[in-house]
MISE-149635 format. One line per field, with one value per atom (N, C-alpha, C): atom name; residue in three letters; x, y, z. Coordinates in steps of 0.05 Angstrom, whole numbers. Example, Ala and Ser with C-alpha at 12.3 -4.5 7.8 and 13.67 -1.06 7.14 Angstrom:
BEGIN
atom	(N_CA_C_N_CA_C) $
res	(Ala_Ala_Ala_Ser_Ser_Ser) $
px	(264_246_264_257_273_258) $
py	(-114_-90_-66_-45_-21_1) $
pz	(156_156_156_142_143_157) $
END
This chain:
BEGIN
atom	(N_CA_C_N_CA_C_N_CA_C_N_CA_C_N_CA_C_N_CA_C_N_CA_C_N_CA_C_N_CA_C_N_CA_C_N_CA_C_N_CA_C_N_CA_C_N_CA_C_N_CA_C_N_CA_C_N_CA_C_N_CA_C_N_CA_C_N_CA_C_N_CA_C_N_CA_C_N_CA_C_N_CA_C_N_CA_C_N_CA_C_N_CA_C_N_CA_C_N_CA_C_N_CA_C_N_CA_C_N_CA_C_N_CA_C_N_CA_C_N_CA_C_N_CA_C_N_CA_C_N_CA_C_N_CA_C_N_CA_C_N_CA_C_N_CA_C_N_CA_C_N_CA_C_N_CA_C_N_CA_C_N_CA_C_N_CA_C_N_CA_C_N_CA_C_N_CA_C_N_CA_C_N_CA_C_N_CA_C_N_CA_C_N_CA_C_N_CA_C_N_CA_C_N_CA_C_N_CA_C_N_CA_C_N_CA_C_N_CA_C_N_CA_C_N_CA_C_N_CA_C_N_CA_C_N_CA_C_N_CA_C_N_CA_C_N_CA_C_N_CA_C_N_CA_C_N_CA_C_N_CA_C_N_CA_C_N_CA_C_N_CA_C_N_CA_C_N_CA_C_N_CA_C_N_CA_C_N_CA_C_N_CA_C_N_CA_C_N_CA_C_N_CA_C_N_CA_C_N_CA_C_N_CA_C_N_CA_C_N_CA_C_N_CA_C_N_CA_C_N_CA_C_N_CA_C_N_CA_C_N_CA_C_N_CA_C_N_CA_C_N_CA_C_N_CA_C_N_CA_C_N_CA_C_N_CA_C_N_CA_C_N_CA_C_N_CA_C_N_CA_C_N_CA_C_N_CA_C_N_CA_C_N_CA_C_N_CA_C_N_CA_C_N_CA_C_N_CA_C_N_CA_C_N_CA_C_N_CA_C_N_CA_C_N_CA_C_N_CA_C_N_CA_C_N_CA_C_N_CA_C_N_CA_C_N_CA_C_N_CA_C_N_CA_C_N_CA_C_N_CA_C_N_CA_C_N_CA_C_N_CA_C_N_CA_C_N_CA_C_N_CA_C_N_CA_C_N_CA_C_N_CA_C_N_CA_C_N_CA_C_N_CA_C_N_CA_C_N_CA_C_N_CA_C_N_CA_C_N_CA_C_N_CA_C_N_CA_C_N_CA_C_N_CA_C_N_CA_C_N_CA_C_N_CA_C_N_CA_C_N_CA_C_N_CA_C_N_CA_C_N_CA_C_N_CA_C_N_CA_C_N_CA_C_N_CA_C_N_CA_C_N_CA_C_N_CA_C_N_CA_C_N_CA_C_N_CA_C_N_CA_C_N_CA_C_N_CA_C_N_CA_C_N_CA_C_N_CA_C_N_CA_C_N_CA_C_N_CA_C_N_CA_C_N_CA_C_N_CA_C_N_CA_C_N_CA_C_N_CA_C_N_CA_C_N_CA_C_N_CA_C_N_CA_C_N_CA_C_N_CA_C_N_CA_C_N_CA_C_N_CA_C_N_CA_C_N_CA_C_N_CA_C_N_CA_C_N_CA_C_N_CA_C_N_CA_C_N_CA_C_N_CA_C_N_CA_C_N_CA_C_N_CA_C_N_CA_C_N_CA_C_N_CA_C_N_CA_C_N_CA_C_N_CA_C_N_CA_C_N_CA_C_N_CA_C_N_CA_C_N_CA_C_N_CA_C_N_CA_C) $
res	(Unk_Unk_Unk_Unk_Unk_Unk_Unk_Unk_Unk_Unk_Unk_Unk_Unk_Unk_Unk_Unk_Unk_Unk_Unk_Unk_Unk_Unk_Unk_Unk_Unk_Unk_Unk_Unk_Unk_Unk_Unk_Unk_Unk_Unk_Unk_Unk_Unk_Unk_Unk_Unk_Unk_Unk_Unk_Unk_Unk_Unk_Unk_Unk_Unk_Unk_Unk_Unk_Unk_Unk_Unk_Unk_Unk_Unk_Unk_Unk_Unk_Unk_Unk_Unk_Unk_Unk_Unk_Unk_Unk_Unk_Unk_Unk_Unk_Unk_Unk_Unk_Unk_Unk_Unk_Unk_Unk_Unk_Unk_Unk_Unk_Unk_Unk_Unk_Unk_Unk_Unk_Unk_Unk_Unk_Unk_Unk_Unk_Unk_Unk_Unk_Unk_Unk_Unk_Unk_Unk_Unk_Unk_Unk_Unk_Unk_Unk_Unk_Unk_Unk_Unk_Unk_Unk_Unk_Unk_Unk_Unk_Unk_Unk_Unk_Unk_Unk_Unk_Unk_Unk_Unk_Unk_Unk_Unk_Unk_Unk_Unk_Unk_Unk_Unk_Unk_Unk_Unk_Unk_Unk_Unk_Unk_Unk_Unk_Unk_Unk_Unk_Unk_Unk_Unk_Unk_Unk_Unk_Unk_Unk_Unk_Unk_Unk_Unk_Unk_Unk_Unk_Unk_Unk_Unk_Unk_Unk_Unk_Unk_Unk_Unk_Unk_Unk_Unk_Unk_Unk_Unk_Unk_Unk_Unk_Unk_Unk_Unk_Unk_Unk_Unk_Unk_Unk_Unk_Unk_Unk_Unk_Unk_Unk_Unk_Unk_Unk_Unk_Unk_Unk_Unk_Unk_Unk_Unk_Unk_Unk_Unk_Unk_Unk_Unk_Unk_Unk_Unk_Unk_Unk_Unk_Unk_Unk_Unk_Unk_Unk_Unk_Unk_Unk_Unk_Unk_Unk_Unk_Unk_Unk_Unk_Unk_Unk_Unk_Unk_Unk_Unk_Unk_Unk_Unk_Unk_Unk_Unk_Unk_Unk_Unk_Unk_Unk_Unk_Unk_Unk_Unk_Unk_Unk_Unk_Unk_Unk_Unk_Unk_Unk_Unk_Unk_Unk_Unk_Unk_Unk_Unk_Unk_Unk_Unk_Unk_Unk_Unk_Unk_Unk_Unk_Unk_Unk_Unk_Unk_Unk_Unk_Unk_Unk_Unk_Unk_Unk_Unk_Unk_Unk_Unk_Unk_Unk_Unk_Unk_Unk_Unk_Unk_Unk_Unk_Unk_Unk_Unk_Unk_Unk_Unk_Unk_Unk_Unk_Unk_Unk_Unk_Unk_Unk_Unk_Unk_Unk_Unk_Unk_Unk_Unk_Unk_Unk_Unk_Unk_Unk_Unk_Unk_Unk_Unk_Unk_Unk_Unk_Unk_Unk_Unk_Unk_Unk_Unk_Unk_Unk_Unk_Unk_Unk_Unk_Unk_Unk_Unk_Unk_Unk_Unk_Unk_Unk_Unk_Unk_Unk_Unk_Unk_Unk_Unk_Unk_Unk_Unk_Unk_Unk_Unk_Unk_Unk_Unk_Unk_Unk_Unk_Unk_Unk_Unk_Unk_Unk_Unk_Unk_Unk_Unk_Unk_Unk_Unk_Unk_Unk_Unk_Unk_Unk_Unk_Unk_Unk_Unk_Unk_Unk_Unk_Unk_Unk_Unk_Unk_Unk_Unk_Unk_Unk_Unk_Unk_Unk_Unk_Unk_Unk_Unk_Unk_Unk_Unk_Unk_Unk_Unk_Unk_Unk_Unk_Unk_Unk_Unk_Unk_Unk_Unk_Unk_Unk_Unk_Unk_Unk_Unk_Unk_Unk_Unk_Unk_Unk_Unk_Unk_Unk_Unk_Unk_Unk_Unk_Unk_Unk_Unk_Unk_Unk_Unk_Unk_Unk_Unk_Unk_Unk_Unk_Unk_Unk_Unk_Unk_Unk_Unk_Unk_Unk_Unk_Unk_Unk_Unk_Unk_Unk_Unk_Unk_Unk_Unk_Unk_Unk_Unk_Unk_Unk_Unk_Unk_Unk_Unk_Unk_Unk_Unk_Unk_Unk_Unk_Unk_Unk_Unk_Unk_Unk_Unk_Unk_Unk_Unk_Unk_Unk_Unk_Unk_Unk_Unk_Unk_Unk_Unk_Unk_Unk_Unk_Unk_Unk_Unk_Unk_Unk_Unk_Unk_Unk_Unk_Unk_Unk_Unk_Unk_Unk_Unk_Unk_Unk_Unk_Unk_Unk_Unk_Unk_Unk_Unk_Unk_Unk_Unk_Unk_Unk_Unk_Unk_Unk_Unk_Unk_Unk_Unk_Unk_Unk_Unk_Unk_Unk_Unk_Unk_Unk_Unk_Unk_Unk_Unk_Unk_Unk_Unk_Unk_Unk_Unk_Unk_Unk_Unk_Unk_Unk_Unk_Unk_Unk_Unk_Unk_Unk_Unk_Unk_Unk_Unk_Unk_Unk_Unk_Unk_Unk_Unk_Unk_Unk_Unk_Unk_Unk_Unk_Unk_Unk_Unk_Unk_Unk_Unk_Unk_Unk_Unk_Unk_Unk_Unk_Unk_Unk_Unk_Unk_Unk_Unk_Unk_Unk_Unk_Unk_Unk_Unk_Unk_Unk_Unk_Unk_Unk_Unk_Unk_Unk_Unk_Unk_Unk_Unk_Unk_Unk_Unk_Unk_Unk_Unk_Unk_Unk_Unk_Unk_Unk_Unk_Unk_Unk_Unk_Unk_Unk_Unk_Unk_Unk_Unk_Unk_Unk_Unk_Unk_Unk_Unk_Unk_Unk) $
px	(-1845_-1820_-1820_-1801_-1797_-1759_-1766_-1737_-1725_-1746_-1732_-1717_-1685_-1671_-1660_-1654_-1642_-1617_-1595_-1573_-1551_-1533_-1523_-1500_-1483_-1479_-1482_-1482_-1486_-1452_-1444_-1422_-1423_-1399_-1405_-1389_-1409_-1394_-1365_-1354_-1327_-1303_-1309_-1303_-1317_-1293_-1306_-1317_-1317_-1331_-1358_-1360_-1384_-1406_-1428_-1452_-1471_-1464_-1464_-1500_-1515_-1553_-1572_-1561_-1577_-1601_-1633_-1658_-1654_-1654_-1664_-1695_-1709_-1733_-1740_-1757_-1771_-1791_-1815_-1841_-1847_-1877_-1879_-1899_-1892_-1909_-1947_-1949_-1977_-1989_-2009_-2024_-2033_-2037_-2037_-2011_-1996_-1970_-1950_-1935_-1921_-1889_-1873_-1848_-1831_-1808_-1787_-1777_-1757_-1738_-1718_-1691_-1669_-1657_-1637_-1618_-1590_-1563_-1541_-1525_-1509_-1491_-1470_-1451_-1425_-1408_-1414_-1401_-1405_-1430_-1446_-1466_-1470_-1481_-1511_-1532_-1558_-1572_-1587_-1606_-1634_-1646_-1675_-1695_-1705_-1720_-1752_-1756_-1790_-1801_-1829_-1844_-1841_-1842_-1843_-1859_-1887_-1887_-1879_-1861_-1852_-1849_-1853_-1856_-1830_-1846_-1839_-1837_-1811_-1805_-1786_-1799_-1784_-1767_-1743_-1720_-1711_-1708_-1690_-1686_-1668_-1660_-1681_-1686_-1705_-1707_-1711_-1697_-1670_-1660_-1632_-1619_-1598_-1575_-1564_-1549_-1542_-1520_-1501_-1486_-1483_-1507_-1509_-1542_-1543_-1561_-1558_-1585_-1587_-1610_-1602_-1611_-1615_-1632_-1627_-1656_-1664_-1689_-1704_-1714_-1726_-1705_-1696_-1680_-1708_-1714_-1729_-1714_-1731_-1719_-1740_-1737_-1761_-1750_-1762_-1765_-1783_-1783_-1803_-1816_-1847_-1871_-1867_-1860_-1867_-1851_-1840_-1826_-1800_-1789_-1760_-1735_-1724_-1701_-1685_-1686_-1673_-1669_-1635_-1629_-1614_-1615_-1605_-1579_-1582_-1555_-1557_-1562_-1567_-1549_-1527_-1511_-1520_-1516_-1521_-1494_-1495_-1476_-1490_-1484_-1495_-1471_-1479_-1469_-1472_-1441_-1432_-1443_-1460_-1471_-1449_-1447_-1420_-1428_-1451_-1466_-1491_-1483_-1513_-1532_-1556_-1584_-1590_-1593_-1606_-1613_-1637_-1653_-1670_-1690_-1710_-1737_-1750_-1785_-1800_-1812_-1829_-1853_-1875_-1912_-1910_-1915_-1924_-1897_-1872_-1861_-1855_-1859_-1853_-1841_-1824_-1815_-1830_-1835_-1853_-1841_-1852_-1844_-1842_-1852_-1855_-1869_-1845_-1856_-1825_-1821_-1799_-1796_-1768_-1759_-1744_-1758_-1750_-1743_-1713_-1709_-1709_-1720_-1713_-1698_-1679_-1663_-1680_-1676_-1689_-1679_-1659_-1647_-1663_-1677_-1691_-1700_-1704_-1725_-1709_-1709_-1694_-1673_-1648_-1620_-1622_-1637_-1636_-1632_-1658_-1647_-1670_-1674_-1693_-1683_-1706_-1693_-1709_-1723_-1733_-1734_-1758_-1762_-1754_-1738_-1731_-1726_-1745_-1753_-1749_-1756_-1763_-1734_-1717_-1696_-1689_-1666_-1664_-1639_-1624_-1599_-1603_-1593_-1595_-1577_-1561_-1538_-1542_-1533_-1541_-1515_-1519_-1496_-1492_-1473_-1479_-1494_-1514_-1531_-1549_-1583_-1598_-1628_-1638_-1658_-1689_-1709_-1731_-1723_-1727_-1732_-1757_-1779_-1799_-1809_-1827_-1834_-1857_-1857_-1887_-1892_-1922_-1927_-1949_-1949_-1971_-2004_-1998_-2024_-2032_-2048_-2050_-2068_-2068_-2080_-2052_-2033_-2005_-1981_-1980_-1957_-1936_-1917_-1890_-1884_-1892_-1886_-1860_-1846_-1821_-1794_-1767_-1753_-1733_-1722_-1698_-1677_-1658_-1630_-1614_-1584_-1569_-1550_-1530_-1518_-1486_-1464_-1439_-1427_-1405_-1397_-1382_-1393_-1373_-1388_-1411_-1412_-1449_-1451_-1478_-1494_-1520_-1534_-1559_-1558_-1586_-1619_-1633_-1664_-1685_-1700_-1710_-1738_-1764_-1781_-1807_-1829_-1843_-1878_-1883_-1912_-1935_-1951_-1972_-2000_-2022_-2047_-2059_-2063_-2071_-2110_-2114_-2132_-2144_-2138_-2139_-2155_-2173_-2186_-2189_-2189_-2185_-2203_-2222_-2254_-2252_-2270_-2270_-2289_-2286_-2294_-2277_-2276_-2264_-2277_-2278_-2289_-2276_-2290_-2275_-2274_-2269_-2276_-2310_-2310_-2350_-2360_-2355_-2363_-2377_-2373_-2385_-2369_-2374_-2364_-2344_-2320_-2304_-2302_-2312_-2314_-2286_-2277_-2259_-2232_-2226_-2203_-2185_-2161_-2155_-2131_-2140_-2126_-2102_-2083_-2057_-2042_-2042_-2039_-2002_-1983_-1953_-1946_-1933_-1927_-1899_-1895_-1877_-1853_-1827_-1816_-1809_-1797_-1803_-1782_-1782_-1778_-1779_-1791_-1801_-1813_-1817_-1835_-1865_-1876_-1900_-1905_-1879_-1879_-1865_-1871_-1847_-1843_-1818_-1816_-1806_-1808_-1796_-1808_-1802_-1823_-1848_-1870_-1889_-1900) $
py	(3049_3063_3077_3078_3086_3098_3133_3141_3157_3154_3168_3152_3161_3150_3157_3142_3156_3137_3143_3128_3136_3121_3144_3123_3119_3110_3117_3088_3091_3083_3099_3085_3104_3088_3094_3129_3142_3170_3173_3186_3198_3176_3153_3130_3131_3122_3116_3086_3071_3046_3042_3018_3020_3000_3013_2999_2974_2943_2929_2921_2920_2913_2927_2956_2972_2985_2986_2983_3012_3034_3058_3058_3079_3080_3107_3105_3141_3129_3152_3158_3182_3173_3205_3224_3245_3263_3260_3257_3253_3235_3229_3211_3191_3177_3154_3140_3157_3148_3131_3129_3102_3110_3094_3098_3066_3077_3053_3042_3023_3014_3000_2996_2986_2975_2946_2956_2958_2969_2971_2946_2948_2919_2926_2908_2893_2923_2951_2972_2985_2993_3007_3025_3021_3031_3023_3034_3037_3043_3040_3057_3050_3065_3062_3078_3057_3068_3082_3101_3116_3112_3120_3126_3156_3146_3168_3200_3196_3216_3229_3222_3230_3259_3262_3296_3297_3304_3306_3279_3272_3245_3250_3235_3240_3207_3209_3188_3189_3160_3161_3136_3118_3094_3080_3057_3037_3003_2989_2992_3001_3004_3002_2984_2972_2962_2948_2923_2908_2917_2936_2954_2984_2991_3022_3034_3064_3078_3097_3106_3139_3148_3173_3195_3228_3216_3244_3250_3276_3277_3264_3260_3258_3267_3268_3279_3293_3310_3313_3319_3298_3311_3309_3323_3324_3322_3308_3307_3320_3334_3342_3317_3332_3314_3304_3294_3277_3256_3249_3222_3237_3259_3266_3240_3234_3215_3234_3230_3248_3225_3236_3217_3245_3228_3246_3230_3242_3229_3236_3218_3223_3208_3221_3202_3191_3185_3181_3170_3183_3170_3158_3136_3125_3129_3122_3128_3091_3091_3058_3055_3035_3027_3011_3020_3005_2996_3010_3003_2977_2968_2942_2946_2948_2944_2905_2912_2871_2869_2846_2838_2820_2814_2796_2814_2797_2801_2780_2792_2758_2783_2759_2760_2742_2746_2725_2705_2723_2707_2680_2687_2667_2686_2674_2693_2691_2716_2728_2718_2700_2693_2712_2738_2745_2769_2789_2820_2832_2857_2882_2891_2892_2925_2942_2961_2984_3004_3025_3043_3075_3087_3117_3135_3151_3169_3200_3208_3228_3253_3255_3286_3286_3263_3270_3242_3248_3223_3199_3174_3152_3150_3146_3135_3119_3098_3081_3052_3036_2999_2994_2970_2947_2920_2903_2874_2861_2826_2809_2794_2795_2786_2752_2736_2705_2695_2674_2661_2681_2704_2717_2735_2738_2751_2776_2797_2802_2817_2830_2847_2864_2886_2894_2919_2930_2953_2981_2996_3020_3039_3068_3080_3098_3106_3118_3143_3150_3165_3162_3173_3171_3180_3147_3132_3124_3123_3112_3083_3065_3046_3027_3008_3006_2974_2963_2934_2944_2926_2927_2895_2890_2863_2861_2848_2842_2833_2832_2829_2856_2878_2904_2911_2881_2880_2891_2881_2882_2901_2911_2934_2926_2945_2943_2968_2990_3020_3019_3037_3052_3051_3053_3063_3081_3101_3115_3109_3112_3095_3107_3109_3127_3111_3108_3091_3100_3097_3104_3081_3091_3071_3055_3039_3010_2989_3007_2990_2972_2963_2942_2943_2951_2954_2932_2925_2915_2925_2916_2937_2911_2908_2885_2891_2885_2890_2874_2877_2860_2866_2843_2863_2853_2870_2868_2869_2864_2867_2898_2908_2930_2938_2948_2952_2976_3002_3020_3029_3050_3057_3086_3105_3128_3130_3144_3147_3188_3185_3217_3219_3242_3252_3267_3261_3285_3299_3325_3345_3363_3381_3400_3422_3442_3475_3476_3463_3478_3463_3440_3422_3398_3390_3366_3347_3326_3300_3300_3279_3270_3228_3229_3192_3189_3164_3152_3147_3161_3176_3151_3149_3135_3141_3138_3152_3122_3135_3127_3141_3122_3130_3122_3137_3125_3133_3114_3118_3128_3149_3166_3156_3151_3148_3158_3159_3178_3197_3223_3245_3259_3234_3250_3277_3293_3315_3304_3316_3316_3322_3345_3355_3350_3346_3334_3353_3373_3381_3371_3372_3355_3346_3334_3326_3307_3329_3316_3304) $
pz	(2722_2726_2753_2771_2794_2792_2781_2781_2801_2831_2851_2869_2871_2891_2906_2939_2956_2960_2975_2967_2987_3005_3025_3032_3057_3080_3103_3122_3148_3161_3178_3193_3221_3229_3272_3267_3281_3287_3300_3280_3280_3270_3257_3241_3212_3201_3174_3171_3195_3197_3189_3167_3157_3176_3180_3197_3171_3181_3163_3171_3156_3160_3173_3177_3185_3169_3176_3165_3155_3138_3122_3122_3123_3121_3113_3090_3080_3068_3079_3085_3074_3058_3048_3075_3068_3079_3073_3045_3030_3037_3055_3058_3041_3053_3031_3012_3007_2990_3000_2979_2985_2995_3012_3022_3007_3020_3019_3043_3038_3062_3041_3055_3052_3064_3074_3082_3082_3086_3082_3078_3055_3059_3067_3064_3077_3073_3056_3057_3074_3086_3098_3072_3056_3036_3031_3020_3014_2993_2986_2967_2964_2972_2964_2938_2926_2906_2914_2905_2912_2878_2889_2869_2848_2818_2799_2814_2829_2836_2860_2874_2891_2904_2927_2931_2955_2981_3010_3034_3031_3040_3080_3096_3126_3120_3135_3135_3169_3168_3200_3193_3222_3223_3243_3233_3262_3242_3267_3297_3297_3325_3336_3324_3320_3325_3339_3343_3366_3375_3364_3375_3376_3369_3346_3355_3367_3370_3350_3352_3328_3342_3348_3375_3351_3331_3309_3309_3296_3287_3258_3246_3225_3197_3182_3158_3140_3119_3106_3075_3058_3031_3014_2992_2978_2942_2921_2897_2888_2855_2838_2840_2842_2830_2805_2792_2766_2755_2737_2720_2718_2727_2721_2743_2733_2746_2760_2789_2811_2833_2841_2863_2881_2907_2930_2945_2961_2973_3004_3027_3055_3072_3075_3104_3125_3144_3171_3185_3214_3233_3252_3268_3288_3316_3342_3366_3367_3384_3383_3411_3415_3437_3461_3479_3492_3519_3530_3552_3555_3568_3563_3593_3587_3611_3612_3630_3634_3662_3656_3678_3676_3687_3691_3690_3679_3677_3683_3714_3722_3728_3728_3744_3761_3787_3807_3814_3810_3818_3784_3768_3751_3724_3712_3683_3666_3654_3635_3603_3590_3558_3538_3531_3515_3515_3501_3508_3500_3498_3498_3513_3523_3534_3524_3510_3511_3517_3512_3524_3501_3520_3501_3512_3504_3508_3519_3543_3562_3543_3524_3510_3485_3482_3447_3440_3408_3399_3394_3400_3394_3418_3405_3421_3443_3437_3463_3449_3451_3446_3450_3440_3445_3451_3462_3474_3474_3460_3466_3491_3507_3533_3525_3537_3533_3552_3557_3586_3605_3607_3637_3642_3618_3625_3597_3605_3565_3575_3546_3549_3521_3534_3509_3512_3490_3486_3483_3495_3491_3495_3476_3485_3514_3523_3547_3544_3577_3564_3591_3590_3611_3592_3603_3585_3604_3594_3604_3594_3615_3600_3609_3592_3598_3579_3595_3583_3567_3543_3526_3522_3520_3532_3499_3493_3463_3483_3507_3526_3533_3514_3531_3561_3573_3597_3615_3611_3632_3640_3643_3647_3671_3675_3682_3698_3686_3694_3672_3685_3668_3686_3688_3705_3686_3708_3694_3707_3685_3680_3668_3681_3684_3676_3655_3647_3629_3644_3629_3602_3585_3573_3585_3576_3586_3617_3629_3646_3645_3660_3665_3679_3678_3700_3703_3722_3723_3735_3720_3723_3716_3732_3727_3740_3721_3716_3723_3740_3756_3737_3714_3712_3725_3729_3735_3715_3722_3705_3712_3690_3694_3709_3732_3741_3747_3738_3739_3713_3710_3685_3683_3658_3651_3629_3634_3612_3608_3595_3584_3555_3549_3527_3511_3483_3466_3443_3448_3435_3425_3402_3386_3399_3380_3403_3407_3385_3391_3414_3422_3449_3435_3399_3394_3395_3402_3403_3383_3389_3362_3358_3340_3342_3321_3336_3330_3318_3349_3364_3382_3374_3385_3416_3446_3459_3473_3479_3493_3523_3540_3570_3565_3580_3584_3609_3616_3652_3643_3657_3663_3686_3665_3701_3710_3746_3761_3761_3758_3756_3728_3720_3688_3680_3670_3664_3644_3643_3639_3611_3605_3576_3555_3533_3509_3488_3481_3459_3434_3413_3388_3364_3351_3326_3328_3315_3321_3301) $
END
């Protein structure tokens, strides 16, 4: 038996238009425990079922949308621990993507097969797009706004850097992305307060684009 449910719609902000196959997702807080996903039909409507013991659950939307960002933080809701039948109820609005990024991704002068570009929104977590690299080119929608946007390669030898992108509704820009093999290396140690070692730690470098800050406030 599984009597926790969440249950909502999605439609475009400040419309009662419903957002038709958009992914729902909630995660528990408790390690190890189990989450859901959903996604919306032809209403814009949802529901996902959790586990009987259910506690402290985080919700957002991912991926993007082929016309639709969500630039929100995390939602938090929580159920009694036990077998009691409890449902909630979580809206969401999305921002209508009206702006499109596109370009080319070559090495050496040749187009790159296969990889992302991704953009994230410079005011907070999300509100940007994603795009399948295809034969050496991609497009992808976003709402207006000012975004990092950056290639990820399934080769973690190769990088791209980042660019920032300044982008109104309605228009097109192009940003087009050259990678290279990465040759550069960053070694270290990580330790507690006392100065002992910590094993198996996993660390992550991100190129910043340029006039980026250094610092990130928000959910961690």
């Amino acid at each position: 038996e599984r009597p926790k449910t969440v249950t909502g719609t999605i439609t475009y902000k400040g419309t009662a238009t419903p957002v038709v196959g958009a992914n729902v997702n909630a995660w528990p807080f408790t390690p190890g425990g189990f989450g859901g996903s959903a996604a919306t039909d032809g209403s814009g409507l949802y529901t996902i079922t959790l586990p009987a013991s259910a506690g402290k659950y985080g919700m957002n939307l991912n991926p993007a949308g082929a016309d639709w960002s969500y630039n929100e933080p995390q939602f938090e809701i929580s159920f009694i621990n036990d077998g009691t039948v409890e449902s909630q109820t979580v809206n969401f609005q999305v921002t209508k993507a009206t702006a499109t990024i596109t370009g080319t991704v070559t090495r050496d002068g040749a187009p790159v097969t296969e990889g992302n570009i991704n953009a994230w929104s410079t005011n907070g977590p999300g509100g940007g797009g994603n795009a399948q690299v295809i034969s050496g080119g991609y497009t992808m929608r976003v709402p207006a706004g000012s975004f990092n946007v950056g290639f990820w390669s399934p080769d973690q030898t190769l990088s791209a850097g980042q660019a920032a992108v300044v982008i109104a509704d309605g228009q097109t820009i192009t940003q087009n992305f050259v990678v290279k093999a990465k040759t550069a290396h960053l070694t270290g140690r990580i330790i507690d307060g006392s100065g002992t070692p910590i094993s198996g730690v996993r660390m992550n470098a991100f190129c910043m684009a340029p006039g980026a800050s250094g610092v990130q406030n928000g959910p961690q």
